[in-house]
Backbone as CSV, one residue per row, in Angstrom:
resi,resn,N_x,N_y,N_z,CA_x,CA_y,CA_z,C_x,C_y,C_z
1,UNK,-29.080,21.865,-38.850,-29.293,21.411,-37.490,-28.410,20.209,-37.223
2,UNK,-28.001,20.147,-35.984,-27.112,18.582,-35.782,-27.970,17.562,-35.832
3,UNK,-26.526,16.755,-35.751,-27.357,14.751,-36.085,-26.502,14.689,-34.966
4,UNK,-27.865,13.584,-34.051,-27.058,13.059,-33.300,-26.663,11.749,-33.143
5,UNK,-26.213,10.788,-32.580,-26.257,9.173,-32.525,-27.211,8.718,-31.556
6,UNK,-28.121,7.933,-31.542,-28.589,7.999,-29.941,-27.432,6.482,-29.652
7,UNK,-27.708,6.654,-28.520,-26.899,5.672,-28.042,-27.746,4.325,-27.090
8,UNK,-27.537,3.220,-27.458,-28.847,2.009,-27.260,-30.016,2.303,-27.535
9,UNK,-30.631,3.601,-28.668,-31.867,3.586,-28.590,-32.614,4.931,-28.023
10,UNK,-31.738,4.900,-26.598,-32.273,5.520,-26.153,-32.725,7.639,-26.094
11,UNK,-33.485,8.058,-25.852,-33.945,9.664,-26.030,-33.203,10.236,-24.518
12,UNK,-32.360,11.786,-24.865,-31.720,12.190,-23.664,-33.724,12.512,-22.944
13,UNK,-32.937,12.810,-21.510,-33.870,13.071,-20.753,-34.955,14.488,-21.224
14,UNK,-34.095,15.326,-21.686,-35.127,16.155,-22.060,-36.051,16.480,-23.332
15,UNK,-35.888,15.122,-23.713,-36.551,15.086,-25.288,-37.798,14.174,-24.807
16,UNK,-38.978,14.308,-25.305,-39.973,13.161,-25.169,-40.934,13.274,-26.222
17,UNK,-41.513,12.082,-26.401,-41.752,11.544,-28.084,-43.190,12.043,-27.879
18,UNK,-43.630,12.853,-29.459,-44.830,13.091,-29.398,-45.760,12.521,-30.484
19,UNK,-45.012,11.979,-31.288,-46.088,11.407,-32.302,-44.791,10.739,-33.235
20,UNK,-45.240,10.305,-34.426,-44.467,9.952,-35.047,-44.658,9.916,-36.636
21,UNK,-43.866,10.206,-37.976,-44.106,10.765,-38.898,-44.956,9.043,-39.877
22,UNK,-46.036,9.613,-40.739,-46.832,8.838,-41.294,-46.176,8.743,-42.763
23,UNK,-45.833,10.035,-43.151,-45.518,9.958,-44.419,-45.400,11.480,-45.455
24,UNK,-45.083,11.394,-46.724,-45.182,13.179,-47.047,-46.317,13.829,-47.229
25,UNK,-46.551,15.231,-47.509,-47.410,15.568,-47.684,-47.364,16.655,-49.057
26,UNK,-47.526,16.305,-50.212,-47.112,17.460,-50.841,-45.915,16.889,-51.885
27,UNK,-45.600,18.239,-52.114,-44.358,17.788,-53.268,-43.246,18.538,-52.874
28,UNK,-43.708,19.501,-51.620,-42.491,20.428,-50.979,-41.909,20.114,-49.994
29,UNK,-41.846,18.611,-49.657,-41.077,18.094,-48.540,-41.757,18.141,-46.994
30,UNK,-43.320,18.287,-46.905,-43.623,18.409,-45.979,-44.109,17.259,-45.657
31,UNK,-44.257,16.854,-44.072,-44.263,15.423,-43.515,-45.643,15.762,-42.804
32,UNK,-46.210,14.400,-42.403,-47.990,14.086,-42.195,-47.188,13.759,-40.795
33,UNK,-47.577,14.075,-39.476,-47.216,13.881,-37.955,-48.073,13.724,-37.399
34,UNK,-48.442,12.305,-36.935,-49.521,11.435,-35.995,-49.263,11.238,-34.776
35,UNK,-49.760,12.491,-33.626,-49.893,12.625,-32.536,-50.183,11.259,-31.719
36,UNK,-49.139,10.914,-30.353,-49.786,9.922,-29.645,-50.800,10.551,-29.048
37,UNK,-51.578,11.418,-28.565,-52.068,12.489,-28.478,-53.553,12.789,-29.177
38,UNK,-53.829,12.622,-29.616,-55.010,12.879,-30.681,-55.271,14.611,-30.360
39,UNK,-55.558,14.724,-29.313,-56.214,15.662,-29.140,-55.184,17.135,-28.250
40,UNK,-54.340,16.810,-28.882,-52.546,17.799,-28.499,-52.687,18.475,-29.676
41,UNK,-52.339,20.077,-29.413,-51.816,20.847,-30.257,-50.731,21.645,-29.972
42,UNK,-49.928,20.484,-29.726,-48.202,21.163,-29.276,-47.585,21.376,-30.569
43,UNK,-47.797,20.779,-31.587,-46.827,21.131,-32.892,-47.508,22.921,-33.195
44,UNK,-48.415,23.285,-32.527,-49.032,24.482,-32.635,-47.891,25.872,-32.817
45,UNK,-46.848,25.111,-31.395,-46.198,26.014,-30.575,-45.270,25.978,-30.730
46,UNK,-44.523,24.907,-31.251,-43.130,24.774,-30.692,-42.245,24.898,-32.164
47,UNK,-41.099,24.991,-31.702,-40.119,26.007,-32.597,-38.831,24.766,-33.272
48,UNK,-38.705,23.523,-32.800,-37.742,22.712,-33.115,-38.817,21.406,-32.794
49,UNK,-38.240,20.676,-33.251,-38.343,19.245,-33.774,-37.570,18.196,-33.969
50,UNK,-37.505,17.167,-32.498,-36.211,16.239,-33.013,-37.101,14.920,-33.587
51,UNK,-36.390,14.237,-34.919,-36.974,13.549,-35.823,-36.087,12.357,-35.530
52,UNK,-36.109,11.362,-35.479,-35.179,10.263,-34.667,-35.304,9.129,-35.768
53,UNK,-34.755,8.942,-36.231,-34.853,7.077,-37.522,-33.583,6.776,-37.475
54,UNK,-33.600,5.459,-37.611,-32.507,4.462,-37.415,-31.656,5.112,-36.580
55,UNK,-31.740,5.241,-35.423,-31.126,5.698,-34.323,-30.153,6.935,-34.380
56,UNK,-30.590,7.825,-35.336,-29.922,9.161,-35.646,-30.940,9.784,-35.485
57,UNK,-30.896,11.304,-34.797,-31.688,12.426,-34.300,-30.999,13.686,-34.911
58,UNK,-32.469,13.932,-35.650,-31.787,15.482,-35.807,-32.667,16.406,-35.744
59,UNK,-32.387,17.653,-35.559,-33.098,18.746,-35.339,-33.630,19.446,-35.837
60,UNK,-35.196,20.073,-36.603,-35.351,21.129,-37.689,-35.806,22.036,-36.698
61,UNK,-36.236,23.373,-37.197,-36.930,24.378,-36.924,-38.248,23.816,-38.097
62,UNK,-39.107,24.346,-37.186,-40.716,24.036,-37.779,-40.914,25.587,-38.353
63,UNK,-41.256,25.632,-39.747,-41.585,26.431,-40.554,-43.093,26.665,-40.258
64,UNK,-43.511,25.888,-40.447,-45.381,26.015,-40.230,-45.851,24.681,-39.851
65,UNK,-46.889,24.887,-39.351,-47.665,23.472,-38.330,-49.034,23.615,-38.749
66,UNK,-49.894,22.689,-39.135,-51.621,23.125,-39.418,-52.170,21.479,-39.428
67,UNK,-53.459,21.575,-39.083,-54.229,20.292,-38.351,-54.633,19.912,-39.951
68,UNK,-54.356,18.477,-39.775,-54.588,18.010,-41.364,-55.654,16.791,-40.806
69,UNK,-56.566,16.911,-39.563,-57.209,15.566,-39.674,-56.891,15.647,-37.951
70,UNK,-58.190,14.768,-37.598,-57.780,14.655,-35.913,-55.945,13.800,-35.729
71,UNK,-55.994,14.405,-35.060,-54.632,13.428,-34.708,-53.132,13.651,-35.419
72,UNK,-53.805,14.131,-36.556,-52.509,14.383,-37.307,-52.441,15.990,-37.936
73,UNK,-50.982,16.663,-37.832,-50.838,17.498,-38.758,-49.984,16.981,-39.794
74,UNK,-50.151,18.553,-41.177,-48.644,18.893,-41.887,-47.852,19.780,-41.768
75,UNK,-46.667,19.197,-41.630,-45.658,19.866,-41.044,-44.733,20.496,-41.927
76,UNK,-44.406,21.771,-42.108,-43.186,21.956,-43.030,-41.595,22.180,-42.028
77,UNK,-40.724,21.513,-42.313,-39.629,21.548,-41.382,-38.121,22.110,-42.243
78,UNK,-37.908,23.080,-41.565,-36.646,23.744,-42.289,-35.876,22.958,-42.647
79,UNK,-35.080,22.523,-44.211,-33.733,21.374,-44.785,-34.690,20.247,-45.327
80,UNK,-36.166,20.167,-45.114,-36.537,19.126,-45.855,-37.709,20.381,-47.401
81,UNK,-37.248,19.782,-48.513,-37.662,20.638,-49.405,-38.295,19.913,-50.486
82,UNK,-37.875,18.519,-50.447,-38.661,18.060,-51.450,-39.580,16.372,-50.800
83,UNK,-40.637,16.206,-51.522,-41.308,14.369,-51.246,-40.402,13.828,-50.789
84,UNK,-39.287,13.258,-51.392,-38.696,12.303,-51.099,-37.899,12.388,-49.957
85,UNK,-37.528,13.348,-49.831,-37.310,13.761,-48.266,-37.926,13.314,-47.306
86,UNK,-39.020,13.775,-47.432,-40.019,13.567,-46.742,-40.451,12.579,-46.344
87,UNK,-40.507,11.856,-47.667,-41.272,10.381,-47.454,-39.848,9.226,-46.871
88,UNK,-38.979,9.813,-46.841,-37.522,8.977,-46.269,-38.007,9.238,-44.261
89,UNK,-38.988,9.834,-44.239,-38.663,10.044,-42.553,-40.195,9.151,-42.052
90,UNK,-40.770,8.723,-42.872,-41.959,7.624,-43.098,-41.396,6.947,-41.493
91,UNK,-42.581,6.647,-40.569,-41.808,5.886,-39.377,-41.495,6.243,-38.164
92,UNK,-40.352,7.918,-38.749,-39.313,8.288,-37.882,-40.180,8.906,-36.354
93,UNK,-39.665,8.673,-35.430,-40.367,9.067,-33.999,-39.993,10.483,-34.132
94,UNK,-41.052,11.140,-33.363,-41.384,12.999,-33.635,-40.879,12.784,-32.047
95,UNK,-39.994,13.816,-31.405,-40.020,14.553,-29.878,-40.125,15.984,-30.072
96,UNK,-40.045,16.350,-28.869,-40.020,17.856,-28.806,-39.246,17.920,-27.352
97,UNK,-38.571,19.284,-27.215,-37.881,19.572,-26.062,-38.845,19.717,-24.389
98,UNK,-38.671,19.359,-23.627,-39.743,19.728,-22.428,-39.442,21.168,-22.007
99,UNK,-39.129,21.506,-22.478,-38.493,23.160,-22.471,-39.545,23.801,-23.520
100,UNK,-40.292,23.580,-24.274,-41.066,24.015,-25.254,-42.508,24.025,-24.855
101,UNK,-42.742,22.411,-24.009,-43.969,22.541,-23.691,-44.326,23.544,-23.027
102,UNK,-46.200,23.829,-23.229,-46.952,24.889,-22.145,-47.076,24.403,-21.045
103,UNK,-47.397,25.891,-20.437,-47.389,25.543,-19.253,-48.616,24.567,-18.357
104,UNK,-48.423,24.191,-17.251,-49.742,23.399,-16.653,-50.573,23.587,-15.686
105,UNK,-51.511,23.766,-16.032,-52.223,24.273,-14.976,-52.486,23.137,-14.023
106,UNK,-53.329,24.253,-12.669,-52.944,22.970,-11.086,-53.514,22.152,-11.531
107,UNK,-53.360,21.343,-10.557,-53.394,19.576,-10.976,-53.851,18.968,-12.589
108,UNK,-52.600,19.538,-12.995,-52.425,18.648,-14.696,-51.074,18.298,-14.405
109,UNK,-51.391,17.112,-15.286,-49.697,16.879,-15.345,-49.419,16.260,-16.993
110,UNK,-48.154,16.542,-17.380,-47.783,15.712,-18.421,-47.320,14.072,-18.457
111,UNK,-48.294,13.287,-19.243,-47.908,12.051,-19.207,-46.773,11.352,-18.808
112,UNK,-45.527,11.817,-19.471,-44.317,11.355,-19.157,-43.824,11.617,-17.943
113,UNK,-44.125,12.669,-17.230,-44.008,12.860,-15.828,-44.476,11.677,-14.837
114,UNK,-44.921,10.423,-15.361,-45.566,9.885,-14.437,-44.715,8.645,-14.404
115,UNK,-43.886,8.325,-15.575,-43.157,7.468,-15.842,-42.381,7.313,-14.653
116,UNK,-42.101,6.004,-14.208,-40.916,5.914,-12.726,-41.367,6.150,-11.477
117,UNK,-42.713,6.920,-11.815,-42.868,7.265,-10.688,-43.408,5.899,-9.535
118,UNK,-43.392,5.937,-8.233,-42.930,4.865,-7.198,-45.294,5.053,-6.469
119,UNK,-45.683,4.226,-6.848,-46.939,4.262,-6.463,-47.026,3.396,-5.312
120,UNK,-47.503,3.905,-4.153,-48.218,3.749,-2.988,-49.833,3.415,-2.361
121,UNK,-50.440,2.566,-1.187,-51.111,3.117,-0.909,-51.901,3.958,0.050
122,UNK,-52.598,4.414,0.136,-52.896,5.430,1.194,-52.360,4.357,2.827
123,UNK,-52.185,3.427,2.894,-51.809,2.522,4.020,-49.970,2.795,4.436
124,UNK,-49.344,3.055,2.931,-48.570,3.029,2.927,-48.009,1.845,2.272
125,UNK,-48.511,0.588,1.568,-48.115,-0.292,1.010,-47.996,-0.313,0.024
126,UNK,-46.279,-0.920,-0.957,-45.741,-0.371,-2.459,-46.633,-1.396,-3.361
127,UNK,-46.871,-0.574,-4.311,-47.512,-0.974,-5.495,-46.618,-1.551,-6.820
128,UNK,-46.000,-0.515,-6.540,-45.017,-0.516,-7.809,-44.759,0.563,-8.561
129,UNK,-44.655,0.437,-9.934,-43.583,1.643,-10.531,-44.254,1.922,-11.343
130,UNK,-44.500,3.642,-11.798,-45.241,3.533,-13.190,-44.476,3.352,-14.510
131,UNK,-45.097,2.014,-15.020,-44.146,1.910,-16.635,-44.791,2.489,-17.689
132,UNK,-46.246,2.878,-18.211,-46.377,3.224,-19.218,-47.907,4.007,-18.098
133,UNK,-49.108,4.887,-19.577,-49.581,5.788,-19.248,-50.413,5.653,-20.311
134,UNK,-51.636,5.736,-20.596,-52.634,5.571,-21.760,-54.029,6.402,-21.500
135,UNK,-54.605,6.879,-22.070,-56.264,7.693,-21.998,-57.331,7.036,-22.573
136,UNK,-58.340,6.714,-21.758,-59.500,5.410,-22.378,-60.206,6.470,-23.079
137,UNK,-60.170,8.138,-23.181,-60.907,8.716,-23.291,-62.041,9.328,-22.333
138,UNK,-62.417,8.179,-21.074,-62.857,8.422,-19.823,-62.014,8.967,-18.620
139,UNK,-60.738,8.548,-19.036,-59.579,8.858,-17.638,-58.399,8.391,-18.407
140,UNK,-57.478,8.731,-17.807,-56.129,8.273,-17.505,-55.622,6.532,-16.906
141,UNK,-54.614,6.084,-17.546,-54.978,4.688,-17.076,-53.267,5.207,-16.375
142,UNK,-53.414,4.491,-15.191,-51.846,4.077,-14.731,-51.339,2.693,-15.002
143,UNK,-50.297,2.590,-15.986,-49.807,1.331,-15.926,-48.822,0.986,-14.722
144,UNK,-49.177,0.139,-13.519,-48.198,0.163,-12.440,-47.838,-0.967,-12.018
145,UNK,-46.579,-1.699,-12.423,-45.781,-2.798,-12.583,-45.040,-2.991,-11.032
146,UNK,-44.715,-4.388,-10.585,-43.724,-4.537,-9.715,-43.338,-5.780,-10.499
147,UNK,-42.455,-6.834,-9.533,-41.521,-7.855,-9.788,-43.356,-8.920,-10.476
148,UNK,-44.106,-9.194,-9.457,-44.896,-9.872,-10.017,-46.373,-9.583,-10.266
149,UNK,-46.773,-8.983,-10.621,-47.761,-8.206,-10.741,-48.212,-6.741,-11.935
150,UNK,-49.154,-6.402,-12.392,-49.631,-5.752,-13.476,-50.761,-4.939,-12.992
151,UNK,-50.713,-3.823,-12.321,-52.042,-3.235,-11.984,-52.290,-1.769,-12.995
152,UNK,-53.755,-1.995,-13.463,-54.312,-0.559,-14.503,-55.123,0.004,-13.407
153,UNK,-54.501,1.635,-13.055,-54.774,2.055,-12.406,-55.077,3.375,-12.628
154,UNK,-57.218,4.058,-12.202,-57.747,5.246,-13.446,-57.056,6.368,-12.561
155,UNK,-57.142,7.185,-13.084,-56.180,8.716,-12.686,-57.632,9.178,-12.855
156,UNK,-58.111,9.247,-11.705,-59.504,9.927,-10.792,-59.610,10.029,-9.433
157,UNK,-60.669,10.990,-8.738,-60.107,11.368,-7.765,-60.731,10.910,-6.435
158,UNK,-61.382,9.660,-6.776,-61.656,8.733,-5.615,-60.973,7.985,-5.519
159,UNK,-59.583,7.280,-6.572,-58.662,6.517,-6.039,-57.138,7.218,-6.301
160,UNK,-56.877,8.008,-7.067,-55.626,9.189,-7.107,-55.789,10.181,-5.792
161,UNK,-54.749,10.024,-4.914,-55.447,11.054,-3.556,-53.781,11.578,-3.337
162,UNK,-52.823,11.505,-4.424,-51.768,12.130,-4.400,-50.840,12.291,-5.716
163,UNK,-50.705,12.489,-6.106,-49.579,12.858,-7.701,-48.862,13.723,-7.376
164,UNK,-47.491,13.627,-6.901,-46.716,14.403,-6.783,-44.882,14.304,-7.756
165,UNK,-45.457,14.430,-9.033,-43.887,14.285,-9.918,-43.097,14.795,-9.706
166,UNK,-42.552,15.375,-8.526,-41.468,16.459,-8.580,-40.686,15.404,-7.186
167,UNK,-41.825,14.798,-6.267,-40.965,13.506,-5.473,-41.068,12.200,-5.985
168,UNK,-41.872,12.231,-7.439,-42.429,10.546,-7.764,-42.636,9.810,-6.877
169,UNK,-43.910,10.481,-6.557,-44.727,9.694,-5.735,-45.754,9.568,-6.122
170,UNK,-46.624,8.666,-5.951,-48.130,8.787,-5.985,-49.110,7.552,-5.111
171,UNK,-50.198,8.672,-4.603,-50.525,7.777,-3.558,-52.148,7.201,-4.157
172,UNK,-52.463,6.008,-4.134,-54.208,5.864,-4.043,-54.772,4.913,-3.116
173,UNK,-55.869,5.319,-3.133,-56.556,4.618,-2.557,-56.735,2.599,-2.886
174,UNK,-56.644,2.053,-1.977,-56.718,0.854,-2.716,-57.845,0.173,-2.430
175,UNK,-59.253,0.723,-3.621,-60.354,0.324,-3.542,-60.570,-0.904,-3.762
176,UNK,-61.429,-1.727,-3.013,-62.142,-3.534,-3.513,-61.718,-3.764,-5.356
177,UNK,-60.859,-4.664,-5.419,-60.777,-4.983,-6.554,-59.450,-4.302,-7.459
178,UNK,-59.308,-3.210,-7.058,-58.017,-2.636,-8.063,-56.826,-3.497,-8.061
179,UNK,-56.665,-3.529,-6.587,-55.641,-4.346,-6.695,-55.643,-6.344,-6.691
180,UNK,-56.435,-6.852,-6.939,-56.933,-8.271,-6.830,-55.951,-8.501,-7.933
């Protein structure tokens, strides 16, 4: 599979990070993969694997995938064959192609889809931008940043009254207190 360079760091657009490797598993080169996710079974499905450390990416085909523990599988990945292999990718950030993921049913969306996106409120007044995205386990949190300001905002449907990732938009309600 190729190596690539990333360049500042950064992941092309159609790669997005799904967990990241803990350590080996075995003596046949298979790696322990800790879902940001807990409760994702995309390594279920998918057919490649970009493995990213010290700013080189490269690509396996996934041999076999199986749940070793909430949160985490073991992974066997085609070119890695022995521990030490393995245990050399200790660290390394796991992506997968967005071309791999399943599909979504209505109103789901994938986390990273929310990233950038430009939040509003039902008034029409800017909030700011979404920078990051987290699950309390109760809901969805929106992290939504401007120049001075920090608002956590739940992805529910008395104050979410629009999600639209395909214009990055999103509209809510701006109930007593969210925004204080």
């Amino acid at each position: 599979m190729p190596e690539i360079t990333a360049e500042a760091g950064r992941f092309p657009p159609e790669l997005i990070r799904i967990g990241y490797v803990i350590g080996a598993h075995g003596v046949r080169g298979a790696v322990r993969i800790r879902l940001d996710n807990p409760d994702s079974t995309v390594l279920s499905s998918v057919q490649t694997l970009v493995i990213s450390k010290d700013r080189h990416w490269t690509e396996y085909f996934v041999i076999g995938a199986r749940l070793a523990g909430r949160g985490t599988f073991k992974v066997h990945l085609q070119g890695l064959d022995t521990a030490q292999q393995a245990a050399a990718l200790r660290g390394a950030l796991v992506m997968v192609g967005t071309h791999q993921l399943p599909a979504k049913n209505v109103r789901e969306f994938y986390y990273f889809e929310t990233i950038g996106c430009e939040v509003v409120t039902t008034s029409g007044s800017a909030v700011g931008k979404v920078e990051d995205i987290f699950s309390t386990g109760a809901s969805e949190i929106l992290v939504v940043r401007n120049c001075s300001a920090e608002h956590l905002v739940p992805v529910i449907e008395p104050i979410v009254k629009e999600l639209d990732v395909l214009s990055r938009r999103i509209v809510i309600e701006a109930v007593p207190g969210l925004l204080d």
